[in-house]
N, C-alpha and C positions, 0 to 999 in steps of 0.2 A: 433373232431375239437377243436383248444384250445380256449380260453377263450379271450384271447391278444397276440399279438405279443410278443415273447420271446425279440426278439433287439430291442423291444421298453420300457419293461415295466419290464423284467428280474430285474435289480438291482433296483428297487421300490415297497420292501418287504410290503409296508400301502396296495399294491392293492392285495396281497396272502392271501387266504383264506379257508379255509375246507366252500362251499355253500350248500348248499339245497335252490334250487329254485322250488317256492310250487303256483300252481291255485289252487280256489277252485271255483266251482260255487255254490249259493245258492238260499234260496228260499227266500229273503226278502235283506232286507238292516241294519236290527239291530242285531245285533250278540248276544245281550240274548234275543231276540226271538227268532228269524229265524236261519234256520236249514242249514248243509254241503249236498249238493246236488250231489257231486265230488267234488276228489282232486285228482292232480299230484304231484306228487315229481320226480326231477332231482337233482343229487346229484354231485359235481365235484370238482375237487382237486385241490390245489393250481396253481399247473401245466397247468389248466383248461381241463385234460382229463375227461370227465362224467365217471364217479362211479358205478352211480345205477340209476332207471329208477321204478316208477311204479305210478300207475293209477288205479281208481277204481268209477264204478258208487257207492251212498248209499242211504238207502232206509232211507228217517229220520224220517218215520212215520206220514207225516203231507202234506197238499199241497204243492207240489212241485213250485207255484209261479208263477211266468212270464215266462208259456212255450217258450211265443213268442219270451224272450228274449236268454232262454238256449235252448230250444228245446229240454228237462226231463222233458217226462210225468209219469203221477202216473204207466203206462204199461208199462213204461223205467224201472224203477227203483225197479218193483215188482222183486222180487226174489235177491235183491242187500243185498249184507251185511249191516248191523248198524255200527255205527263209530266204535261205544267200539270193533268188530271185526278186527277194522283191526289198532285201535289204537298204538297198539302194534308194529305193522311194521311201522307205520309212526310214531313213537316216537326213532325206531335206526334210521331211515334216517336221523332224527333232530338232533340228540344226538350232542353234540361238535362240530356245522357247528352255520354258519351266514345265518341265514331264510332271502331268498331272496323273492320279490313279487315286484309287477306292485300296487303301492297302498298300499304296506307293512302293515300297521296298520287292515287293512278292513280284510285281508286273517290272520295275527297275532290274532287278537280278535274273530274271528269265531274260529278257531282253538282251540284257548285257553277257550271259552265256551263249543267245544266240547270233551274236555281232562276231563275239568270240571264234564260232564256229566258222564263220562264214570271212574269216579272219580280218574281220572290220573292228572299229572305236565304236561304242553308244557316245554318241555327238550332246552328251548329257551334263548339264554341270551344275543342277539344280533343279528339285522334287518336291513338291507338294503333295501329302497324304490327306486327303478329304475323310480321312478317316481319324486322325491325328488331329486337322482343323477342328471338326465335329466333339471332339474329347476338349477339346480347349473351351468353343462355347457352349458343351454339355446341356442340348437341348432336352426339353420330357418327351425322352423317344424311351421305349422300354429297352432298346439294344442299338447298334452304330451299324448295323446292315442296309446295305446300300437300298433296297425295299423298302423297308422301315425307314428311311430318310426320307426316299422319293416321296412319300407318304406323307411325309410330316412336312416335308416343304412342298406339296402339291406339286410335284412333277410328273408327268405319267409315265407308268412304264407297261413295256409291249410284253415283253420276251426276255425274262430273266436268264441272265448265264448264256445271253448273246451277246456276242463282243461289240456290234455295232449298238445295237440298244440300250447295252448298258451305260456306252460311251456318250450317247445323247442323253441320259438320265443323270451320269456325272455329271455333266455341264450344265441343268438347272440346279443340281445338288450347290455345284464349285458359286453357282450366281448367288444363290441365299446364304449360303456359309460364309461365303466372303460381305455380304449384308453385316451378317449378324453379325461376325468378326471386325467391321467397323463400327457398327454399334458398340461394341463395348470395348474398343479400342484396346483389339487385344493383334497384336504381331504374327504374323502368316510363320508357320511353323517350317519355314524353307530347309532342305537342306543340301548341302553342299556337297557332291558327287564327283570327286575328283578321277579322274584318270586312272584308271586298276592294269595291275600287268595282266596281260592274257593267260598266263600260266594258273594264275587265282580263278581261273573259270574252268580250266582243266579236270575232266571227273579226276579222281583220285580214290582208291581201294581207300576204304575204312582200315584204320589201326583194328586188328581183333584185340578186345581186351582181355587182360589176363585171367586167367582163372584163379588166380590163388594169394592169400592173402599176403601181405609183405612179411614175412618173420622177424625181419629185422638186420642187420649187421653180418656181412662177412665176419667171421672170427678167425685170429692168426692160425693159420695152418688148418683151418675147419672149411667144411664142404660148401659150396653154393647149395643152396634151397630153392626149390620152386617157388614164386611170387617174388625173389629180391628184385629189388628196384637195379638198376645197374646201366650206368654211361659211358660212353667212348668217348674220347678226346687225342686228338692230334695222329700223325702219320699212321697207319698201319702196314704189317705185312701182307695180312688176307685181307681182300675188298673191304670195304666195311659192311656192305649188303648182306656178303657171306655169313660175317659173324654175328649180324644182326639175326640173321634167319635160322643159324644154328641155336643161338640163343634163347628165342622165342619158342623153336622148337622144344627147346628142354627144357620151358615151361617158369622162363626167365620174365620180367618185364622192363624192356628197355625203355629210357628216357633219353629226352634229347637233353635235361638241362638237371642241375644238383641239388638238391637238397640238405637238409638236417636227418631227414628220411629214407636219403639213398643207400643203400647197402655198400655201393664197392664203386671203384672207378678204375676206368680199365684206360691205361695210358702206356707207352712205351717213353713217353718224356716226363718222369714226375717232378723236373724242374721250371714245366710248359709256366709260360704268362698266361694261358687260353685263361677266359673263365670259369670251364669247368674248372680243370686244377685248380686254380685260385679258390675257388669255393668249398671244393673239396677238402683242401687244408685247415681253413676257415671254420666250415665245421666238423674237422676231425675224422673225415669220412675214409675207409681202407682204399689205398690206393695199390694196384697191382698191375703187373704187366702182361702183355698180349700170349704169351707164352705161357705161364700162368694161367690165364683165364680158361685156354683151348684145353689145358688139363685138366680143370677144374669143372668142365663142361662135359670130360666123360661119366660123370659119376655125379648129376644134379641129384640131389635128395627130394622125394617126395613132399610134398608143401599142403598145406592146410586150405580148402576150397574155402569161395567165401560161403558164408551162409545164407542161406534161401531165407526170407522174408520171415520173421516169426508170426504166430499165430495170434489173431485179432486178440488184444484184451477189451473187455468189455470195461467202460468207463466207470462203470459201480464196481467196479473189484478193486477198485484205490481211494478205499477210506479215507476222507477227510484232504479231496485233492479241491483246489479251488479250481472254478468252472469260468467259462465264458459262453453264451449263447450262439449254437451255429445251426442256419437251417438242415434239414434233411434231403431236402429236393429243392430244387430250383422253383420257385414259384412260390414254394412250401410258404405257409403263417404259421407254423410250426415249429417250434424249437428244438434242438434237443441239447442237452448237457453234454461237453464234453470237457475232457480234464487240460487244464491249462497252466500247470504247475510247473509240471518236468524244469529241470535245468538245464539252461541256455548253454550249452557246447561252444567254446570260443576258442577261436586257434590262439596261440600262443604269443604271449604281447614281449613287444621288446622291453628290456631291463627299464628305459628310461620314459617309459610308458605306461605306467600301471592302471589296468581298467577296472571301473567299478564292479562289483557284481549287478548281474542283471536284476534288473526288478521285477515280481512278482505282481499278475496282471490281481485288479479288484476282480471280485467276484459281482458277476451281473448276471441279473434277474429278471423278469418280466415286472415285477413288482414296486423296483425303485421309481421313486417321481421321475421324471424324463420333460419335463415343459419345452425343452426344446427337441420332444421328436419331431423327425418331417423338414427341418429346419437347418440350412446348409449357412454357415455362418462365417466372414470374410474379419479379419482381424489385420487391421492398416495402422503402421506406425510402432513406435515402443522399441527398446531394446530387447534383442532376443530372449534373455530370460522372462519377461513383462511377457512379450507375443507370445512365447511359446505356454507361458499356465494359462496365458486366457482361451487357448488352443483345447490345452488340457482340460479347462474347465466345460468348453462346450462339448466337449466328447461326456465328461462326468452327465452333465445333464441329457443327455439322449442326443442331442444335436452332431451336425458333420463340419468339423474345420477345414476351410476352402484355401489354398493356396494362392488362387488367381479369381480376379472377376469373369463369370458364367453366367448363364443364363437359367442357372439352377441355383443363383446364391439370394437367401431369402433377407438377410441380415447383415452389418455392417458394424463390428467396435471398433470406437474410434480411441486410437491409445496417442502419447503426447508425439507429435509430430507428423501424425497420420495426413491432419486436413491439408499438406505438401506433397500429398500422393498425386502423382497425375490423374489417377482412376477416379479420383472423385468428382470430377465434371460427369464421370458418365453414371458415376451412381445418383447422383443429385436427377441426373435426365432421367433415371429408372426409378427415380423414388422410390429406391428402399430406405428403410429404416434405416436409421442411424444412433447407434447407443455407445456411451461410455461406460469404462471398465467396472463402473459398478452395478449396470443392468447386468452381467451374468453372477452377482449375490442374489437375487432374487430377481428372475424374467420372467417376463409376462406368458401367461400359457396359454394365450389366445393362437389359433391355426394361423400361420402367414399367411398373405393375399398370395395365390397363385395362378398362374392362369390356368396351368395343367399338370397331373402329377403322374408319377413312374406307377404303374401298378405295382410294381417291390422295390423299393430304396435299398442301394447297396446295406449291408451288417455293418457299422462303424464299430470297428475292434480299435482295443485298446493296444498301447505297448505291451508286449507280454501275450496277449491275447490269441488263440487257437481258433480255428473253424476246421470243420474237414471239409475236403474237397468230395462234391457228390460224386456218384456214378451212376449214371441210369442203369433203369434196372434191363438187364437183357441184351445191352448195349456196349459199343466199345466204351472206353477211358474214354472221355473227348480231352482234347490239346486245351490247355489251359496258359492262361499269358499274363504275366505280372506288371502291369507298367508302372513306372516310377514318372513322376513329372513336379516340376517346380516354378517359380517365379522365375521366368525368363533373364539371364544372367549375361553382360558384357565380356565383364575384368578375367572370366574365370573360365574354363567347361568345368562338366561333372561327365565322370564314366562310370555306365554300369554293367559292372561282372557278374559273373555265377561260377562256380565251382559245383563238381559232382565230387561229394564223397561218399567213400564205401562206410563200412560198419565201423573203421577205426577212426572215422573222420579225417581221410585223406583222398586225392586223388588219386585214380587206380593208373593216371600215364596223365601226361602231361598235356594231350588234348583234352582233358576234361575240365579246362579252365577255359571258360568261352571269354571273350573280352575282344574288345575295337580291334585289336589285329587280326583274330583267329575269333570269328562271330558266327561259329557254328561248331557240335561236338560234330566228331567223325558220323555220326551214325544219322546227323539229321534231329536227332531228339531235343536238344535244348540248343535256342538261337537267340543271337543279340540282332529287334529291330528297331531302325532309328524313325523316329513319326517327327525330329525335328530338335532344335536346339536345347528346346526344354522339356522332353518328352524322350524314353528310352524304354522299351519293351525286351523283357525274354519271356521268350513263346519255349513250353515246355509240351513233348508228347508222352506223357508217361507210361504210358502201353509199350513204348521204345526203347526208356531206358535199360540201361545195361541192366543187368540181376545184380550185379556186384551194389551198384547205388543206392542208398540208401535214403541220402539227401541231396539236397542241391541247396548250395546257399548266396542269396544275392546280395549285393553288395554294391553302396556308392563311394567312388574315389575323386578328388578333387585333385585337380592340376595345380602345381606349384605349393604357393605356400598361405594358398586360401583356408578357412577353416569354415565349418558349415554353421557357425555363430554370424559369421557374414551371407553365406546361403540361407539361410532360416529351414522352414519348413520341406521337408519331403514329402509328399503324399503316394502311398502304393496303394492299386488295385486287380484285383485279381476277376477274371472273370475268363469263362467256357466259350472258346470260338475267339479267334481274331476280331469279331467286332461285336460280338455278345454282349449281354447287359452284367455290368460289373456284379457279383456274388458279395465282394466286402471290400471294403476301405481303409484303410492308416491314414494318420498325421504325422509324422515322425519328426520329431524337432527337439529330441531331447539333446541332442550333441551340440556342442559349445565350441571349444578347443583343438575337434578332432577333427582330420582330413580322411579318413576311412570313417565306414559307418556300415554294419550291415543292415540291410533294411528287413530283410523276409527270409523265411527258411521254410523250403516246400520237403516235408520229410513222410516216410512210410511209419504208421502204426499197424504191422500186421498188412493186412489186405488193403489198406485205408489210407489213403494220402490226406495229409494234413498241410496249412500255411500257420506258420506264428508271424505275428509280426515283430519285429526285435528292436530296431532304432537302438544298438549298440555301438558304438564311436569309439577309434582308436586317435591315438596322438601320430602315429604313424603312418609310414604312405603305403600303395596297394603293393608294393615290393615286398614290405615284409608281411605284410597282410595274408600277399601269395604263397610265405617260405613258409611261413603255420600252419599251412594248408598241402606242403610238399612240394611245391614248386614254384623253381626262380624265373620270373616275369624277366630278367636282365638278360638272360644267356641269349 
């Protein structure tokens, strides 16, 4: 069976590729723990005839996990080969192909820790997530599960959460995504998987984190406290492990790198070039010696624990707060009020960078006109501030501002220079509508033609805007994942962070800033995935998070001296499950000038996790962005 229609997709050489489409089933969810359980590989050629074909159960030596989910027991798997056995074949099936997967990243990093193991390369240097694709042409599927797709693009499936079946089901999925993805001449979300040291796949103990809040400042001749932040720099007497572990013992929090935040720096050379001392100096931080320290270490002072979660406030107990609309349950038509007022918390801007205050979301009702609810609306051409109020303006009217052409966009303004968009041969072939800036003064409120709709449309929240995160009832927390995605960019990237901070709005240790080098916290809880050049996901567990956390705050950074007035729009969405149907939506495009931007802030009210959306823009880059926050990205 091929791949794509030949007279559809023939002379559109971006969608030909040498594939290996790869399941793996496992026994956990963290890829340097947990083990390959199965894997399939299907193999196919540009042409889309399959190539090669194989499957195999594997014994990995450990519990096999959530039978109930795979259905590999320990007497399934007895008598199965070890990876390292059969590495070797799944390393030609890989060789010079595009690794495809349902979740790309999840099945790539397992893979890649078991190559690891088996002290082999993944022979991989470019991924395609059919899950990432699917988000791009955003079909009326209620959610992006691989079922729910088979479904909607009439592929059959046998035996869900079989690696071999599933693998044959991705490859009718990859044949009509990549369809529909030439239909609207949107760019295969590839990404590019360089060569990782083998030591980055290495399990590694979790940092414990501290119990105790920072107090603040060594004082001259005054005692270390339990919770000071505290770094080493340069030669030592005792190991450094030693003093590391005495340290932690006595209820210290060691850091690798400096802050404005750190309490003390523990050097024997305080003339060092290193960068700690250099920063150290810089922001005035107590610097003391090895000798010193070990004294200072018989007699730590008792420290302030952090505090446990405060108790739910009910959202009518804050008189006269402005509201935004958030469902109750997933499904819900239901509304319920919650307050969306609170002040936006911003780490600290440099001198030559002064931010606005945050703006205060409208108050939304059930009762405002809305003519464009239902109504996902693409805005082509204009300078940024032009695009971005007419952005504004179709969120004002009920409607959703689309970033890129989908298969979910019902409407088209055309601003001055738009009709030089490439995308408009394909909206002309989809005949939608097409209006100028002054159909959203007054739009027409007739239903768009559609062919099929979402049973719940994500919430379009406002800048400013609150929803709480559900929790079933009875149920764990489920993992909840924020994707940022944009207009696919040449001249520039964009990176997106997340910080965990505690109650003071800091990081509690220095892995709690996840970002493109370190894309995972110690503990597994919040992780950076990449679905592709213009797409960047943190997948959060918060049933995991530390108790010290309070918030997690995301964040987009641009490389060099790009500003997000030449980027445009952001769009974040949040939704339950890795490929669940989104909960709610942003447009973010208030930033002009700024290369930092936070986009979203997933925080605890009480019992209750909350997202605000923020589109807050600094003039500065994510270095100091990180030092507001207690940690230096440089060290």
């Amino acid at each position: 069976m091929s791949l794509v229609s030949s007279s559809d997709l023939s002379s559109f050489g971006d969608y030909a590729h040498d594939w290996a489409l790869v399941d793996v089933e496992t026994s956990g969810l963290m890829a340097r723990r947990d083990r390959v359980l199965s894997v399939a590989v299907i193999t196919i050629a540009p042409d889309g005839k399959q190539t090669g074909e194989f499957s195999t159960l594997l014994n990995p030596g450990c519990d096999p996990g959530p039978v109930e989910v795979h259905g590999l027991t320990v007497e399934r798997l007895q008598g199965a080969p070890t990876f390292d056995q059969v590495a070797g074949r799944i390393r030609a099936m890989l060789q010079d192909r595009v690794l495809v997967a349902h979740n790309a990243q999840f099945d790539y990093d397992f893979l890649a820790h078991e190559f690891a193991r088996a002290r082999m390369w993944l022979p991989v240097s470019q991924r395609l997530c059919t899950l990432a694709l699917n988000r791009q042409v955003d079909p009326p599927t209620d959610d992006m599960k691989l079922g729910t797709l088979a479904a909607h693009y009439g592929v059959p499936q046998q035996r869900a959460h079989d690696a071999l079946d599933d693998t044959r089901v991705l490859a009718g999925i990859l044949r009509a995504s990549l369809h529909e993805a030439a239909q609207l001449d949107l760019p295969l979300p590839l990404v590019t998987c360089p060569p990782r040291a083998e030591s980055q796949f290495s399990p590694k103990p979790p940092k414990t984190p501290c119990a105790y809040r920072n107090p603040g400042r060594l004082t001259p001749g005054g005692p270390l406290r339990q919770g000071m932040k505290v770094a080493i720099t340069g030669e030592t007497a005792h190991a450094r492990a030693e003093l590391i572990g005495r340290a932690v013992a006595a209820g210290l929090n060691m850091m690798t790198s400096v802050s404005r935040h750190t309490s003390v720096v523990v050097t024997n050379e305080p003339a060092s070039e290193s960068t700690k001392a250099r920063r150290a100096l810089a922001e005035g931080v107590p610097v003391i010696d090895e000798h010193t320290f070990l004294g200072l270490l018989t007699d730590v002072r008792q420290g302030i624990v952090h505090e446990a979660p405060a108790a739910l406030v009910t959202p009518m107990d804050q008189p006269g707060a402005e509201a935004v609309i958030a469902p109750v349950e997933p499904g819900s038509t239901t509304p319920a009020v919650v307050p969306a007022a609170e002040s936006v918390p911003l780490p600290a801007a440099s001198p030559s960078a002064p931010v606005p205050a945050p703006r205060r979301s409208r108050p939304v009702t059930g009762t405002l006109d809305r003519p464009l609810a239902g109504r996902r609306v693409l805005v082509l051409g204009g300078v940024h501030a032009v695009a971005a109020a007419a952005r504004t303006r179709v969120v004002e009217l009920g409607g959703s501002a689309a970033v890129n052409l989908s298969a979910s966009v019902t409407d088209v303004v055309l601003l001055e220079g738009g009709e030089g968009d490439r995308r408009i041969k394909r909206i002309a072939a989809r005949e939608l509508p097409v209006h100028d800036l002054h159909w959203l003064t007054a739009p027409t409120a007739a239903s768009p033609a559609r062919s099929a709709f979402r049973a719940q449309e994500p919430l379009v929240v406002p800048r400013g805007g609150v929803v709480d995160l559900p929790r079933p009832n009875g149920r764990r927390t489920p993992k909840w994942y924020v994707t940022a995605g944009w207009a696919p960019q040449t001249e520039y990237e964009i990176d997106i962070v997340a910080f965990l901070l505690d109650e003071d709005e800091q990081v509690a240790f220095d892995e709690d800033f996840v970002f493109y080098g370190a894309p995972e916290s110690p503990t597994g809880s919040v992780r950076l995935l990449t679905g592709g050049p213009a797409e960047q996901t943190i997948g959060l567990d918060l049933a995991s998070l530390p108790p010290a956390t309070r918030k997690v705050v995301i964040a987009a950074a641009l490389d060099g001296v790009a500003t997000f007035g030449t980027v445009g729009a952001i769009q974040i969405s949040a939704a339950s499950g890795s490929s669940g149907a989104p909960l709610a939506r942003a447009t973010l495009d208030a930033a002009t000038t700024e290369r930092t931007m936070i986009l979203a802030e997933i925080y605890r009210r009480g019992p209750i996790w909350r997202l605000r959306a923020v589109g807050q823009g600094y003039d500065h880059g994510l270095d100091a962005l990180a030092r507001g926050y207690g940690v230096d990205i440089a060290d």
